[in-house]
Biopython code that builds the backbone (N, CA, C, O; Angstrom):
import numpy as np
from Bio.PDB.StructureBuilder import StructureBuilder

atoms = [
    (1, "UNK", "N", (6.984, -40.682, -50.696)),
    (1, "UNK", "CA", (8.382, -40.350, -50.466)),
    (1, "UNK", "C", (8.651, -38.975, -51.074)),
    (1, "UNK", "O", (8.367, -38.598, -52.211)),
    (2, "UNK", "N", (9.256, -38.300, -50.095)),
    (2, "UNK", "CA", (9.680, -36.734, -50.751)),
    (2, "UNK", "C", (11.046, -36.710, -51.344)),
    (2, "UNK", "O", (11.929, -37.418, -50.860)),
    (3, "UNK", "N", (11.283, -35.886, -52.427)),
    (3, "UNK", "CA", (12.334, -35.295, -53.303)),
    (3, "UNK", "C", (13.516, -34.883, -52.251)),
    (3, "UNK", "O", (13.061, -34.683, -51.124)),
    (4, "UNK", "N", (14.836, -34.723, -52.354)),
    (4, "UNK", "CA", (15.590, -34.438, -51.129)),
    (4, "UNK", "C", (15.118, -32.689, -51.662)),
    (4, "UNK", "O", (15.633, -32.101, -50.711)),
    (5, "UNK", "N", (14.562, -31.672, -52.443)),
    (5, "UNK", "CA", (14.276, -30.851, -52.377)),
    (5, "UNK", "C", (13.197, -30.286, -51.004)),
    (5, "UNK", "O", (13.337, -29.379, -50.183)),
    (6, "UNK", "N", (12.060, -31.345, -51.244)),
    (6, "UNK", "CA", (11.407, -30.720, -50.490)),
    (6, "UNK", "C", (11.556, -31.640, -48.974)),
    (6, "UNK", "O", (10.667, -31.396, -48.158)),
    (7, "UNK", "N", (12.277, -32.342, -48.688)),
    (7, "UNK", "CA", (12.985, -32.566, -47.424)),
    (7, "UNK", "C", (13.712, -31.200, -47.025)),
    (7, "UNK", "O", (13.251, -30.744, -45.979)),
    (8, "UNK", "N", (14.793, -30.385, -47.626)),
    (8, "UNK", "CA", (14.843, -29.456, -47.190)),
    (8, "UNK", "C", (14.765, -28.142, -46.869)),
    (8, "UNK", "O", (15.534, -27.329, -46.356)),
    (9, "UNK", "N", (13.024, -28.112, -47.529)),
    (9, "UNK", "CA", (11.764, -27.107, -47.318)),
    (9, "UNK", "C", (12.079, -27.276, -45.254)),
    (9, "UNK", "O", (12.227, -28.306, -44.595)),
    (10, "UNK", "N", (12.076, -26.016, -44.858)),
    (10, "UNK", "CA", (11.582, -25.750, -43.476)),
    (10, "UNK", "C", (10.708, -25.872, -43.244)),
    (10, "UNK", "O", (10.121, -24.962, -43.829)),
    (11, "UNK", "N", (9.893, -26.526, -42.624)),
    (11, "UNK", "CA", (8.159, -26.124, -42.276)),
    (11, "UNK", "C", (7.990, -24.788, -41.238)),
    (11, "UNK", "O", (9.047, -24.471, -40.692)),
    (12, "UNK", "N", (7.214, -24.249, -41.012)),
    (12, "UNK", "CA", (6.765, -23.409, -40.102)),
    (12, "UNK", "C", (7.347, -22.196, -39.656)),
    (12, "UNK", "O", (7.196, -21.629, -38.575)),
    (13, "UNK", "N", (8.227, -21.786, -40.914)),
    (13, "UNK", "CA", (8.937, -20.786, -40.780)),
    (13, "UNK", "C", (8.796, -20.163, -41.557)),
    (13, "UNK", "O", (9.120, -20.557, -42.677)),
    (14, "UNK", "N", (8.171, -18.702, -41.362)),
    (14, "UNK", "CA", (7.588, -17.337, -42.455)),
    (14, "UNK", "C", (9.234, -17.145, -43.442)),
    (14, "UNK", "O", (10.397, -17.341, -43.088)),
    (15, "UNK", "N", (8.822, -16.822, -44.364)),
    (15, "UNK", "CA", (9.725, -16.274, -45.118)),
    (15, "UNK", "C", (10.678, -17.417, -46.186)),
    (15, "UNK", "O", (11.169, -17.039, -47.250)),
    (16, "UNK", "N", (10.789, -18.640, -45.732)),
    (16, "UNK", "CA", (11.009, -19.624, -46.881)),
    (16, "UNK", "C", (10.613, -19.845, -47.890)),
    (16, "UNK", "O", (9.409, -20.004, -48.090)),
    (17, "UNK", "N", (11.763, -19.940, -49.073)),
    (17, "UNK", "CA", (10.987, -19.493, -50.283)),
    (17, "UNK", "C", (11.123, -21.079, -50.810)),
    (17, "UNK", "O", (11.888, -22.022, -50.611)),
    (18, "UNK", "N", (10.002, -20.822, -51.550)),
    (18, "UNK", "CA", (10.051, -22.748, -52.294)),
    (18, "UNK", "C", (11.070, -22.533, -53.396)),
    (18, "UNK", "O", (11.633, -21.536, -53.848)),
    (19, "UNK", "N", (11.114, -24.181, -53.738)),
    (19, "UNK", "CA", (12.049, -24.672, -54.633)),
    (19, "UNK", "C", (11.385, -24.777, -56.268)),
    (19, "UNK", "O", (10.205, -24.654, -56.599)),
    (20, "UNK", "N", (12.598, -25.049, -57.144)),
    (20, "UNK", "CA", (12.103, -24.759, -58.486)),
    (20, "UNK", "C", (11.024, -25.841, -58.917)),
    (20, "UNK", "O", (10.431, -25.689, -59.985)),
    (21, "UNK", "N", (10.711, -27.146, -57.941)),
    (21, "UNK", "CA", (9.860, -27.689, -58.581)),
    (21, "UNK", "C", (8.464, -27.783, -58.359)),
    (21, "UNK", "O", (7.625, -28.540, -58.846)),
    (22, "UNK", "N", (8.360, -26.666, -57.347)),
    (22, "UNK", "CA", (6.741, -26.535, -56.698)),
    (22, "UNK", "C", (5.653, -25.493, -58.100)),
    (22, "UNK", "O", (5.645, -24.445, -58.746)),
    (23, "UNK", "N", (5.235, -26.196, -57.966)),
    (23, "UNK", "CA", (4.075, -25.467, -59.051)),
    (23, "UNK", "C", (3.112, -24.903, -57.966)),
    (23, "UNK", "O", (3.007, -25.338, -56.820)),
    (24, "UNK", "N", (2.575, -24.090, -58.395)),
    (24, "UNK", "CA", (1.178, -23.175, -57.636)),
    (24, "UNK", "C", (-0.284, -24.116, -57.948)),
    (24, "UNK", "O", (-0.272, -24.245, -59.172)),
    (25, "UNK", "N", (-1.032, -24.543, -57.622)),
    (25, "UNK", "CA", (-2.136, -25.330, -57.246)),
    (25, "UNK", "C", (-3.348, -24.622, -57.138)),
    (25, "UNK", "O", (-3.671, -24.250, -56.010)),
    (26, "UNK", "N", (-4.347, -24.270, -58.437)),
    (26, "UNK", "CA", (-5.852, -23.842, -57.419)),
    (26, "UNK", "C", (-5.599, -21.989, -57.296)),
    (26, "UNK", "O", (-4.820, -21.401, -58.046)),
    (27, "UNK", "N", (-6.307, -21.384, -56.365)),
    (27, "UNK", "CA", (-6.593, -19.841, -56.303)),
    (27, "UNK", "C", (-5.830, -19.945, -55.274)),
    (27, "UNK", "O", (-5.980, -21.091, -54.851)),
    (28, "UNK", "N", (-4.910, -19.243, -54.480)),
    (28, "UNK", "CA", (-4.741, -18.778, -53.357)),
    (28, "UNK", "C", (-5.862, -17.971, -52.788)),
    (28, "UNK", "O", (-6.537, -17.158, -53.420)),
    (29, "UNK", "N", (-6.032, -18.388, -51.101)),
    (29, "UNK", "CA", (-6.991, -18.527, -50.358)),
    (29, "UNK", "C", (-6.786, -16.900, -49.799)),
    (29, "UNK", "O", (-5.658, -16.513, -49.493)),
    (30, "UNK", "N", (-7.816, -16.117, -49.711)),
    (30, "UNK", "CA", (-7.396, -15.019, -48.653)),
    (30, "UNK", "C", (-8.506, -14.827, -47.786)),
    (30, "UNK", "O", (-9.714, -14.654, -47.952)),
    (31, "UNK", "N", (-7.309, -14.955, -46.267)),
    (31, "UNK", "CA", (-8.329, -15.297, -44.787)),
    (31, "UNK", "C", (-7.791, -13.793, -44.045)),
    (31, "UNK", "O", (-6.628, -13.437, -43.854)),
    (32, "UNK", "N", (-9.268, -12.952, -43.657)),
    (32, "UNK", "CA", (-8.932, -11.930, -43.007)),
    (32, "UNK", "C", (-9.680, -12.009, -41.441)),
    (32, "UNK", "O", (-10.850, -12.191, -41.105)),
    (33, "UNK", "N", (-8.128, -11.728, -40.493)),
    (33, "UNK", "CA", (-8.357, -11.771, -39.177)),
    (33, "UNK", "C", (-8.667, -10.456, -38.554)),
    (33, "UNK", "O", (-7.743, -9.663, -38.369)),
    (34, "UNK", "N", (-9.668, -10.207, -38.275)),
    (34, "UNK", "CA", (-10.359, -8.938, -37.591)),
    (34, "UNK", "C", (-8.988, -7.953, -36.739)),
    (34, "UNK", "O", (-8.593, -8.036, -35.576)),
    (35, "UNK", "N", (-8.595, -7.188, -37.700)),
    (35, "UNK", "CA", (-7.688, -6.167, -37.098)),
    (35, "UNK", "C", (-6.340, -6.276, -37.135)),
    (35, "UNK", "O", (-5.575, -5.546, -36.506)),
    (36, "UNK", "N", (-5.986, -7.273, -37.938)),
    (36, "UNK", "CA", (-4.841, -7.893, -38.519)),
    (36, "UNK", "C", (-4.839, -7.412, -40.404)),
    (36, "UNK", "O", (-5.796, -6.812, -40.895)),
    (37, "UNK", "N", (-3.720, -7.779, -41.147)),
    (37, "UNK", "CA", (-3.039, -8.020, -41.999)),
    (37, "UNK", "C", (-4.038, -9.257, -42.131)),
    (37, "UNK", "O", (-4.572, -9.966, -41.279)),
    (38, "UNK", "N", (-4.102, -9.244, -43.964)),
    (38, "UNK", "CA", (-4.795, -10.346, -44.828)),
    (38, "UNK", "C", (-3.862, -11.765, -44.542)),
    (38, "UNK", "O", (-2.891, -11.670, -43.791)),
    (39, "UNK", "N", (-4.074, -12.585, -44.936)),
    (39, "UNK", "CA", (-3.141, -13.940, -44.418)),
    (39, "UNK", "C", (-3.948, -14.926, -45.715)),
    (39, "UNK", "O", (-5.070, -15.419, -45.829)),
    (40, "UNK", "N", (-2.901, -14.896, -46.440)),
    (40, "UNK", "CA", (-2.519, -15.552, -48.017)),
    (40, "UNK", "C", (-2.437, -17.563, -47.568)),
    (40, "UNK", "O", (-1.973, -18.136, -46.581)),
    (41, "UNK", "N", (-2.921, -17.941, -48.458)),
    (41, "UNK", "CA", (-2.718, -19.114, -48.271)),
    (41, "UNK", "C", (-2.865, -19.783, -49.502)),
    (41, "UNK", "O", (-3.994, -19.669, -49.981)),
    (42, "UNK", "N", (-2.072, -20.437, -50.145)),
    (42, "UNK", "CA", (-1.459, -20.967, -51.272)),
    (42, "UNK", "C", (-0.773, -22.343, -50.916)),
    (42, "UNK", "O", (0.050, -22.664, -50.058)),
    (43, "UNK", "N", (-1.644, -23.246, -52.227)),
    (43, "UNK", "CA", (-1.272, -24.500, -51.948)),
    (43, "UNK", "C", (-0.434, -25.325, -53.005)),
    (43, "UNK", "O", (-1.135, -25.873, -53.857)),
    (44, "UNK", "N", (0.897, -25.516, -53.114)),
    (44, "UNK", "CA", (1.630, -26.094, -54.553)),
    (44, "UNK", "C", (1.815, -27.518, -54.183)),
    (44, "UNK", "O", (1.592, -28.031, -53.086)),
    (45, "UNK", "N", (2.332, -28.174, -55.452)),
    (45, "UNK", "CA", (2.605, -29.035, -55.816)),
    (45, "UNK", "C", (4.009, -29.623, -55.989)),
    (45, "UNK", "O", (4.673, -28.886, -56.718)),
    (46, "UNK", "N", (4.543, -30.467, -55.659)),
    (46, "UNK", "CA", (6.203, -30.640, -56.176)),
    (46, "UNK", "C", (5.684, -31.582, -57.546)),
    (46, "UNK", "O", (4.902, -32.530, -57.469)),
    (47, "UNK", "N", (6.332, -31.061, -58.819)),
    (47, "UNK", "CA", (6.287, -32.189, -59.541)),
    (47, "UNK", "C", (7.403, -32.839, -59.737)),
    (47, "UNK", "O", (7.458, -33.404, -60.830)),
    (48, "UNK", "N", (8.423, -32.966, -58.973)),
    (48, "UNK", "CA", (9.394, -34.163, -59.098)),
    (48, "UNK", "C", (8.793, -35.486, -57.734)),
    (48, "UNK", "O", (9.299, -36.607, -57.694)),
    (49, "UNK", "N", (7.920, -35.133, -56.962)),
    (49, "UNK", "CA", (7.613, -36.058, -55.882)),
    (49, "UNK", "C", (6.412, -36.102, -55.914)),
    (49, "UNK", "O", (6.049, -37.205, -55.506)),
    (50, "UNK", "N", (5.383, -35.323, -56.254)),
    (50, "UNK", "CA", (4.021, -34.987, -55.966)),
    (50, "UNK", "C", (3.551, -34.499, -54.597)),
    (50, "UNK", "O", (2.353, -34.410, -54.329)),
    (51, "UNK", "N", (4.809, -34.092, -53.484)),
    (51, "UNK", "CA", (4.181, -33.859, -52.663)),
    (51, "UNK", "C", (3.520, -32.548, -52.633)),
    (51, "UNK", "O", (3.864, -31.669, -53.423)),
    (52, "UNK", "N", (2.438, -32.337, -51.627)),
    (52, "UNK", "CA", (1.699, -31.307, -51.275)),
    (52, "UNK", "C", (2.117, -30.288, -50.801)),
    (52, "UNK", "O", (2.873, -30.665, -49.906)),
    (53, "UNK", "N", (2.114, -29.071, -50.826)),
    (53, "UNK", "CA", (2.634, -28.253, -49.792)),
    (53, "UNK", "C", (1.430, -27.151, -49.374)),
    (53, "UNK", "O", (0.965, -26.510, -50.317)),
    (54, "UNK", "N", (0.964, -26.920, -48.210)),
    (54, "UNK", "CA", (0.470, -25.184, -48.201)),
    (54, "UNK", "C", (1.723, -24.328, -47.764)),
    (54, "UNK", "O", (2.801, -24.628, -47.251)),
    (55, "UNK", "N", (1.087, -23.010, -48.217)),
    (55, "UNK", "CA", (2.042, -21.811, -47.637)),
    (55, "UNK", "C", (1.335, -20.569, -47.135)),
    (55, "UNK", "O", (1.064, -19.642, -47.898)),
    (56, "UNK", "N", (1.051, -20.557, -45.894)),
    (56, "UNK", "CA", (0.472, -19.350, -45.086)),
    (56, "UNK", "C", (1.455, -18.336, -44.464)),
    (56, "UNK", "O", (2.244, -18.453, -43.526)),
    (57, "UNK", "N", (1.115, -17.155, -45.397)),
    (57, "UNK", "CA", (1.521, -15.998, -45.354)),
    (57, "UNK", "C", (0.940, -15.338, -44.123)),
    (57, "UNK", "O", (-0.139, -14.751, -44.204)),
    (58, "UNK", "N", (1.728, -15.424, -42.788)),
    (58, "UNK", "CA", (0.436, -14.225, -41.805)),
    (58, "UNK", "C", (1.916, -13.736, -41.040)),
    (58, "UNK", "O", (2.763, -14.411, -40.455)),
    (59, "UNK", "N", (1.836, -12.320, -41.303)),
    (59, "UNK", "CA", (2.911, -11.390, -40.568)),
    (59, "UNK", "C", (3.055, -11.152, -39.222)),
    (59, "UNK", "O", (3.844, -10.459, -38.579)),
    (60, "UNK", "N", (2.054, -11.931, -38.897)),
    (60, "UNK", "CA", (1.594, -11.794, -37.278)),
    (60, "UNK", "C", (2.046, -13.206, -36.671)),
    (60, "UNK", "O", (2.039, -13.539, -35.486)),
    (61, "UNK", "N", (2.482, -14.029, -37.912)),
    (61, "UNK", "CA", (2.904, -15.573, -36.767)),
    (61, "UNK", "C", (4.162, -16.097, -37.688)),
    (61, "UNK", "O", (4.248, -16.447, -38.865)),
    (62, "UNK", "N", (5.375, -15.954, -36.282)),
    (62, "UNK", "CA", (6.270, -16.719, -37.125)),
    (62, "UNK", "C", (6.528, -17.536, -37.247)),
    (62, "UNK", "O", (7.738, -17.659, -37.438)),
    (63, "UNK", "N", (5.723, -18.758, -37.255)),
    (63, "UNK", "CA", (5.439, -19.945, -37.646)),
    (63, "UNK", "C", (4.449, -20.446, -38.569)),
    (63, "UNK", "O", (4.017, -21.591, -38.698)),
    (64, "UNK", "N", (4.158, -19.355, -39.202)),
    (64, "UNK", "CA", (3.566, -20.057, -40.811)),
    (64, "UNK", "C", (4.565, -20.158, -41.119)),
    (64, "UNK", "O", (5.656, -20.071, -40.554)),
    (65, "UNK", "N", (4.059, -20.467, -42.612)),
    (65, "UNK", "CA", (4.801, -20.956, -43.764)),
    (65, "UNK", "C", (4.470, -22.329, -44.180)),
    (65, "UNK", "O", (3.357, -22.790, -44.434)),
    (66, "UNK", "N", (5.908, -23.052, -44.215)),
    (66, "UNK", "CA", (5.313, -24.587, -45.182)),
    (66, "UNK", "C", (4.548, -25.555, -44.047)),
    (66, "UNK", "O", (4.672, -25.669, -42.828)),
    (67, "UNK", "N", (3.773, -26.138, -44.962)),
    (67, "UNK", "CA", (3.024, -27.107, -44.083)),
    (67, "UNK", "C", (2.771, -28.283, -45.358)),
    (67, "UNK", "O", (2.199, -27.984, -46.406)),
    (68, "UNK", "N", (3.344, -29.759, -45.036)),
    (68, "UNK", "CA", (3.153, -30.473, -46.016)),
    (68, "UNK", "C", (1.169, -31.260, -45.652)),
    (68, "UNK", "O", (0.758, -32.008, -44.765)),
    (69, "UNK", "N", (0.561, -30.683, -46.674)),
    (69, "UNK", "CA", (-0.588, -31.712, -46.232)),
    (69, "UNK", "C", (-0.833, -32.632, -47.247)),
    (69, "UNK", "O", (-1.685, -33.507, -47.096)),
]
sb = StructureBuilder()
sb.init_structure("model")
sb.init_model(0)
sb.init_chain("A")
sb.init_seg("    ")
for serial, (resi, resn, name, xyz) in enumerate(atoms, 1):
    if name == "N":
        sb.init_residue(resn, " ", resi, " ")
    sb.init_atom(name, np.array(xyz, "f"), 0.0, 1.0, " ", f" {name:<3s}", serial, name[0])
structure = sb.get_structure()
């Protein structure tokens, strides 16, 4: 069950910024697409719910962003 915080996390929309209870998780990932901009990928934590979140940074799609896995 998610926090009503991260219920109203957007998914898949560049530029949403997380909430105060996501912690950062691990190294952020960096994936480079041949002739593109680097594309960041960072995976937090909520610690009021434990849910998961990634966050893919790619300037080229505006539909990254949150993705609960």
């Amino acid at each position: 069950m998610t926090c009503n915080l991260c219920e109203a996390l957007e998914p898949s929309k560049r530029g949403v910024l997380k909430h105060e209870h996501l912690i950062e998780i691990g190294v952020p990932l960096k994936q480079k697409v041949l002739g593109q901009a680097n594309i960041m990928i960072t995976i937090y934590e909520c610690k009021k719910c434990h849910t998961k979140w990634q966050y893919e940074s790619d300037q080229n799609d505006d539909y990254s962003g949150w993705t609960v896995i």
